[in-house]
C-alpha positions as CSV (number, residue, x, y, z in Angstrom):
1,X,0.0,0.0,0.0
2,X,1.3,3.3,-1.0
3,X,2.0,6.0,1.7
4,X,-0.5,8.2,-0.6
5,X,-3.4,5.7,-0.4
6,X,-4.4,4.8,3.3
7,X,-6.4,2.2,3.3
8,X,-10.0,2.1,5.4
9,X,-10.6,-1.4,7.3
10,X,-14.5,-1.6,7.6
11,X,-14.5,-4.0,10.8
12,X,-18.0,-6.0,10.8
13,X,-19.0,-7.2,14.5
14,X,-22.2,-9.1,15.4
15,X,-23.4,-11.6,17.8
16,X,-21.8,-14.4,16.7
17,X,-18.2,-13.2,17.5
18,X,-16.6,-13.2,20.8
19,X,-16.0,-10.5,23.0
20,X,-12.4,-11.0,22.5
21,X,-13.1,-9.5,18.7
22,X,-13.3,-5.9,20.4
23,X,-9.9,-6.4,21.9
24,X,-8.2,-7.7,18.9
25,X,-9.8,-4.8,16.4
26,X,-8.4,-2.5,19.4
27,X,-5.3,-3.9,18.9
28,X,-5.1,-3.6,15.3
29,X,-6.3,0.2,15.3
30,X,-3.2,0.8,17.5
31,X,-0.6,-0.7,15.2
32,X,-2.1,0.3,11.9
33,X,-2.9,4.0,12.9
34,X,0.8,5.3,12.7
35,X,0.8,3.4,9.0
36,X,-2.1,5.9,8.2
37,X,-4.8,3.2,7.7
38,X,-8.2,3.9,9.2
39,X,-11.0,2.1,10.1
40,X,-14.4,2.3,10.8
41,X,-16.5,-0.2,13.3
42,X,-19.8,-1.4,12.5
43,X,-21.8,-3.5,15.3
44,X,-24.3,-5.0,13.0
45,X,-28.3,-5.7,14.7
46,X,-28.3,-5.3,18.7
47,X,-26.6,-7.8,21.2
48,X,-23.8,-8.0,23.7
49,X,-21.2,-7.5,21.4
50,X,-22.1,-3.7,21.2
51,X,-21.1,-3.3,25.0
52,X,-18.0,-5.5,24.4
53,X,-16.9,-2.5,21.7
54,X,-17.7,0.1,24.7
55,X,-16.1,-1.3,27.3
56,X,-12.5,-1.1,24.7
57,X,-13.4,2.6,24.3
58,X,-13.8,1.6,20.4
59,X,-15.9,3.8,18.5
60,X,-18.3,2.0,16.5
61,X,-21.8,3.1,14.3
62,X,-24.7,0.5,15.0
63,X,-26.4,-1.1,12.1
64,X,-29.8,-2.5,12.8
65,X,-30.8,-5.6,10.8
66,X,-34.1,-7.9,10.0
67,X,-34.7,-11.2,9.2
68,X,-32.3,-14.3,9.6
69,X,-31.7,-15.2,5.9
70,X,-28.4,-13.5,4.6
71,X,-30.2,-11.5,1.6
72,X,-32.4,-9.5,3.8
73,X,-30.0,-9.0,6.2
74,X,-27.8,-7.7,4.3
75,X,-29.8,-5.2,2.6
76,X,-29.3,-3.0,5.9
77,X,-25.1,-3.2,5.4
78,X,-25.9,-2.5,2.1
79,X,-27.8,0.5,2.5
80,X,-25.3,1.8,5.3
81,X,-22.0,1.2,2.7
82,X,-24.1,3.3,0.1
83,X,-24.4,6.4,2.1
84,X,-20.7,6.7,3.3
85,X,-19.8,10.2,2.3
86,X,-17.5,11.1,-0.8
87,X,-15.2,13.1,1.8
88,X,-15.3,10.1,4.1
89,X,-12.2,8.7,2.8
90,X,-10.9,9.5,-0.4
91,X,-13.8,9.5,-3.1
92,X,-16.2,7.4,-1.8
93,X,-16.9,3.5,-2.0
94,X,-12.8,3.6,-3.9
95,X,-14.2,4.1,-7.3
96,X,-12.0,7.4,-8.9
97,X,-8.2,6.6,-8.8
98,X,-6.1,8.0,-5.7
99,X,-8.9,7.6,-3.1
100,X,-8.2,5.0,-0.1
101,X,-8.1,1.0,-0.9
102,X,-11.0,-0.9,0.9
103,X,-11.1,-3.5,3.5
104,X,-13.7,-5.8,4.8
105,X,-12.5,-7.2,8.2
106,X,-15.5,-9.9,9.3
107,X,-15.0,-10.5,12.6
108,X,-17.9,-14.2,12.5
109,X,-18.6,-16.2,9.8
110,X,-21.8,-14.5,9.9
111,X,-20.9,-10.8,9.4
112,X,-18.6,-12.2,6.6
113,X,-21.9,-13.6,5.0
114,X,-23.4,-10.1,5.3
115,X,-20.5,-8.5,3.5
116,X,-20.5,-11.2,0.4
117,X,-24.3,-10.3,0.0
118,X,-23.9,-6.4,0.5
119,X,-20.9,-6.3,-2.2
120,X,-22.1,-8.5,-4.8
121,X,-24.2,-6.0,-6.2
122,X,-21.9,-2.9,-5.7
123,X,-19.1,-2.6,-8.2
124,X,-16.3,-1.2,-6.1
125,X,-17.0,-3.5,-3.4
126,X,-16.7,-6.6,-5.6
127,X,-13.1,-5.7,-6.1
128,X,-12.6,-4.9,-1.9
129,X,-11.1,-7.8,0.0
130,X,-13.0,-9.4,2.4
131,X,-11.2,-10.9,5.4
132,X,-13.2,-13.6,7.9
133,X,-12.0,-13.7,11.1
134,X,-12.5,-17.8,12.3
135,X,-11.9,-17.4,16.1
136,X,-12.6,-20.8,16.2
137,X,-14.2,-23.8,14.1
138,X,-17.3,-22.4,12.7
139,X,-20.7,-24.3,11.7
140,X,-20.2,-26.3,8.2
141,X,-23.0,-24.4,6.7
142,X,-22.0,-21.1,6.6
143,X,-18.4,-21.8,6.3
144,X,-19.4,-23.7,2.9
145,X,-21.7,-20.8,1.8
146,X,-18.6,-18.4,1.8
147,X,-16.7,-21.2,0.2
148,X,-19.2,-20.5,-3.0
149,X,-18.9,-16.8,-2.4
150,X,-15.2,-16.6,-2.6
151,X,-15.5,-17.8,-6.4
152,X,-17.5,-14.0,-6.8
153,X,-15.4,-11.9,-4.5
154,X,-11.7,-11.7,-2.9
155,X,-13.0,-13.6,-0.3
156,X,-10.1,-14.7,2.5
157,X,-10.1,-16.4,6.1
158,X,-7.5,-15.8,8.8
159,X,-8.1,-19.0,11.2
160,X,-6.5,-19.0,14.4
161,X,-5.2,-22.5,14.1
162,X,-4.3,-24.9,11.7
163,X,-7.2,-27.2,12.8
164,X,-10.0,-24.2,11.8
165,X,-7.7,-23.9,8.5
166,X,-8.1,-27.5,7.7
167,X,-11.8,-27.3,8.5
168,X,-12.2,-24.5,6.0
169,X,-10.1,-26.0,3.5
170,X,-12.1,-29.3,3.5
171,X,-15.5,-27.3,3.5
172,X,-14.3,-26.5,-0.3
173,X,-12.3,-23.1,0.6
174,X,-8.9,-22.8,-1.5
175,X,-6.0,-23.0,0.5
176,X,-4.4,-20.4,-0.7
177,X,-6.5,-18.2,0.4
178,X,-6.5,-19.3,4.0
179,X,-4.1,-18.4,6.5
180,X,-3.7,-19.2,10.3
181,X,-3.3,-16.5,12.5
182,X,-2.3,-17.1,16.2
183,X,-4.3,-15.4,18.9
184,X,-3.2,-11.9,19.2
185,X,-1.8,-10.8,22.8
186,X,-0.3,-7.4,23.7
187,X,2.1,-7.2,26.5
188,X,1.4,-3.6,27.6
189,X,-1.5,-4.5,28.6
190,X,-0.2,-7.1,31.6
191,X,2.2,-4.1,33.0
192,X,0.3,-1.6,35.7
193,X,-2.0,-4.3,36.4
194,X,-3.8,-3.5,39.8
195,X,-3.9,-7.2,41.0
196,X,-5.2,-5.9,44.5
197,X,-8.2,-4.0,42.9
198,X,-9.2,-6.7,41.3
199,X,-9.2,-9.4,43.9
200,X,-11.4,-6.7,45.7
201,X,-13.6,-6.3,42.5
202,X,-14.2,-9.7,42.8
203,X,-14.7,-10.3,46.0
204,X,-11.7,-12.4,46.8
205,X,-10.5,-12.4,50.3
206,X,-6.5,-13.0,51.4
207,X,-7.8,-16.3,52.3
208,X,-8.8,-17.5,49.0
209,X,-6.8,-19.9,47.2
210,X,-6.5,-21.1,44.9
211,X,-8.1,-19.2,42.4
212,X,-9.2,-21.0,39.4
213,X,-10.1,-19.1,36.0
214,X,-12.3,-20.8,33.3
215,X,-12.0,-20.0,29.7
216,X,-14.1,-18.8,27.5
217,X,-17.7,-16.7,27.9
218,X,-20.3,-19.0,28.6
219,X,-21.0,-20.6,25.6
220,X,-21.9,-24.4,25.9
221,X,-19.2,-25.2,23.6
222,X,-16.6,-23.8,26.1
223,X,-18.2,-26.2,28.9
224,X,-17.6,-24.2,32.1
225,X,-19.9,-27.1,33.5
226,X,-17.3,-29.1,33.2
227,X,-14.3,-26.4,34.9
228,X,-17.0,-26.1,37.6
229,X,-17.4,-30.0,38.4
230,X,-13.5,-29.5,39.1
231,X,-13.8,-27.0,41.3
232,X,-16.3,-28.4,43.2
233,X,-13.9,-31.4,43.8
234,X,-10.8,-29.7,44.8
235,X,-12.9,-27.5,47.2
236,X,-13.4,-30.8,49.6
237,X,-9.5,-29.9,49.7
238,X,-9.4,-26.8,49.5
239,X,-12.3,-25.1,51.3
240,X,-11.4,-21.2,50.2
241,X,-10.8,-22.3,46.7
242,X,-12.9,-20.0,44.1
243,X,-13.4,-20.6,40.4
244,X,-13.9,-17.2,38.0
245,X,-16.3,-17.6,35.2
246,X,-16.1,-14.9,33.1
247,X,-18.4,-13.9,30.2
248,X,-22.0,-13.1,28.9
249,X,-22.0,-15.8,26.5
250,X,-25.9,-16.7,25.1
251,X,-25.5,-19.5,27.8
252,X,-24.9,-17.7,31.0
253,X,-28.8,-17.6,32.1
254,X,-28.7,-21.7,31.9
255,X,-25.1,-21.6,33.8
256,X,-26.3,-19.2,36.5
257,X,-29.2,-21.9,37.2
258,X,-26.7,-24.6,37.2
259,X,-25.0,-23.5,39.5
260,X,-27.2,-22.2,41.6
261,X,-29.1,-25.5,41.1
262,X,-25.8,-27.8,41.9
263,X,-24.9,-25.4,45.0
264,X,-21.8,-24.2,43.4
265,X,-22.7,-20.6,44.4
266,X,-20.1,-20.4,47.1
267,X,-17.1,-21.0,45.5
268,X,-18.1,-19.7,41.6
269,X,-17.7,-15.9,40.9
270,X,-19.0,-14.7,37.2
271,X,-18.1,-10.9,36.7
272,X,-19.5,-10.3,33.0
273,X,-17.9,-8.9,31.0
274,X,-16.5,-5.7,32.9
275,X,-12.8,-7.3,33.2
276,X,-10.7,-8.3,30.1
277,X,-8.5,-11.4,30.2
278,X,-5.2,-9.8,31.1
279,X,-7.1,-8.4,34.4
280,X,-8.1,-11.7,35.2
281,X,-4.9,-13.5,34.9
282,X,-3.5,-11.3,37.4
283,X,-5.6,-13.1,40.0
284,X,-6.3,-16.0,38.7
285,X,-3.8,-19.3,40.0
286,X,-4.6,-21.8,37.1
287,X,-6.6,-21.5,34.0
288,X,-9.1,-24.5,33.0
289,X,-9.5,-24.4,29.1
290,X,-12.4,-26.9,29.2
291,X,-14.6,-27.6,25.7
292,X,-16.6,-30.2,24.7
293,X,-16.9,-33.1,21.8
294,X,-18.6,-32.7,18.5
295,X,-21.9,-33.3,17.4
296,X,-21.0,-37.0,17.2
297,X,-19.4,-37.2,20.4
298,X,-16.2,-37.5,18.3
299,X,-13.1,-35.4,17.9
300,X,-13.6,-31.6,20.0
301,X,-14.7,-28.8,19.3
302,X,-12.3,-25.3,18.3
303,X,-12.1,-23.5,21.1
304,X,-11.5,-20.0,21.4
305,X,-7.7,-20.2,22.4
306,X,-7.0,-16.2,22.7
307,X,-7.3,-17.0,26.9
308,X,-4.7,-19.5,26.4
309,X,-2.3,-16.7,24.5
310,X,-2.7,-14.5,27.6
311,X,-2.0,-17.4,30.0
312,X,1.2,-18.0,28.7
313,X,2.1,-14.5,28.4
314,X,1.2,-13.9,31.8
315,X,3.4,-17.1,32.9
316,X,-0.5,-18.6,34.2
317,X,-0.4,-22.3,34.6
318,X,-2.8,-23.8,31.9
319,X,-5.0,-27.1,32.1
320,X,-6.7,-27.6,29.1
321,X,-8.8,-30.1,27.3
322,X,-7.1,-32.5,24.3
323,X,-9.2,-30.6,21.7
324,X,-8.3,-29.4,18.4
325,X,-6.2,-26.0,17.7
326,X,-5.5,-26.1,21.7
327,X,-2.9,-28.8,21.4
328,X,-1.1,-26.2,18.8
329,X,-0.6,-24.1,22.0
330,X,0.0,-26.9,24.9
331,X,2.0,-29.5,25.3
332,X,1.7,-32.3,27.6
């Protein structure tokens, strides 16, 4: 990219992509700014992924959307990418020569289905790479219906570990057009940590230890149920043990009756999603990286592995399920 064309990065953020998307688009803002690229946030229909964006001091512009099939959907993303202003960047939509390059940064498999739709019809935006951002192994569905898009568009995936490349690859994507990524971690963000602030925040006491930390944000696929169960054990041993479940996943309501249900309350802690995974390592003793099996009750899941990124970083000891993508990061 030329110093005399900046290019804009339209990030697309929905429900389907984890809060630790707001981090990572906060951390590519900060290295990409001083190279003159912008960027510009869209949180596409309402959800938690909106206060995720807020709570990284992000700026974003909402986009509400209707309907569940992609066409109608997308309509709304379509109608927001017409109106960006001519003296937005460059010449609007990067149709005259010397106005900035575009790119479509998809942070779900999702909001990259959104993007295909809203720049088929639209010229300039047929020629704008789109990059899909595979936190961890998607659904097959969608992951084939961009497959089929790709053939229409400069349509790329960055997977976060071999195993999601492998996935997309056999889901008919070409292979040269996806790339794994590792989990992106920024060590400035572990130094000035307030470790006594937060053990406060959170209710811990000097007497509680150890502290346990799952991973994830209480999504069923994460199975905190599972982190939880070990708790429980250790705490015949360990009486002022407390587990941390962090997260507003779309399973925390069922969770929160679990364990309420089980009588787990006394040694589980779940803060939201007010404290970011460097915060909670700083407290935390041991992080669980649970997850459960596939559909067929073969071969695991792709987990989100980010949490295990910041464990090493932060020299946290890591327990972790034999799933695929986290054995790229653990060894036994």
């Amino acid at each position: 990219m030329s110093h005399h064309a900046p290019t804009l990065v339209i990030h697309l953020v929905d429900r389907d992509s984890p809060p630790i998307a707001a981090a990572a688009i906060g951390l590519l803002r900060s290295r990409l700014d001083p190279l003159r690229w912008r960027h510009r946030v869209v949180a596409l229909a309402a959800g938690p992924h909106a206060d995720w964006l807020t709570r990284e001091r992000i700026p974003f512009e909402a986009v509400p959307l209707r309907g569940r099939s992609e066409p109608l959907r997308s309509l709304a993303l379509g109608r927001w990418l017409g109106r960006l202003a001519p003296g937005t960047y460059g010449s609007g939509l990067g149709q005259e020569k010397g106005s900035d390059a575009i790119l479509v940064h998809a942070h779900s498999p999702r909001a990259a289905s959104c993007a295909a739709v809203a720049a088929v019809p639209r010229r300039a935006l047929r020629a704008a790479p789109v990059l899909a951002e595979l936190y961890r192994q998607p659904e097959d569905r969608p992951i084939r219906w961009l497959a089929k898009a790709s053939a229409r568009l400069d349509l790329r995936l960055a997977a976060r570990s071999a195993a999601v490349a492998s996935f997309a690859t056999a889901a008919g994507f070409d292979p040269s057009r996806v790339a794994i990524v590792p989990p992106a971690v920024d060590p400035a963000r572990l130094i000035g940590v307030d470790r006594q602030a937060i053990r406060h925040d959170l209710g811990l006491t000097a007497a509680n230890s150890p502290v346990l930390l799952a991973s994830g944000w209480c999504h069923r696929r994460d199975d905190q149920k599972l982190a939880l169960w070990a708790a429980a054990i250790l705490s015949m041993l360990h009486p002022d043990l407390r587990i941390i479940v962090p997260g507003d996943g779309p399973d925390l309501g069922t969770l929160s009756r679990w364990i309420s249900q089980a009588g787990f309350g006394h040694i589980a802690i779940l803060p939201g999603r007010r404290l970011a995974w460097p915060q909670l390592l700083s407290v935390a003793d041991v992080l669980i990286h649970a997850g459960s099996k596939g559909l067929d009750g073969c071969g695991g899941f792709e987990s989100e592995t980010t949490p295990i990124a910041w464990a090493a970083l932060a020299g946290v000891p890591v327990v972790a399920a034999e799933l695929a993508g986290v054995t790229e990061l653990v060894r036994d």
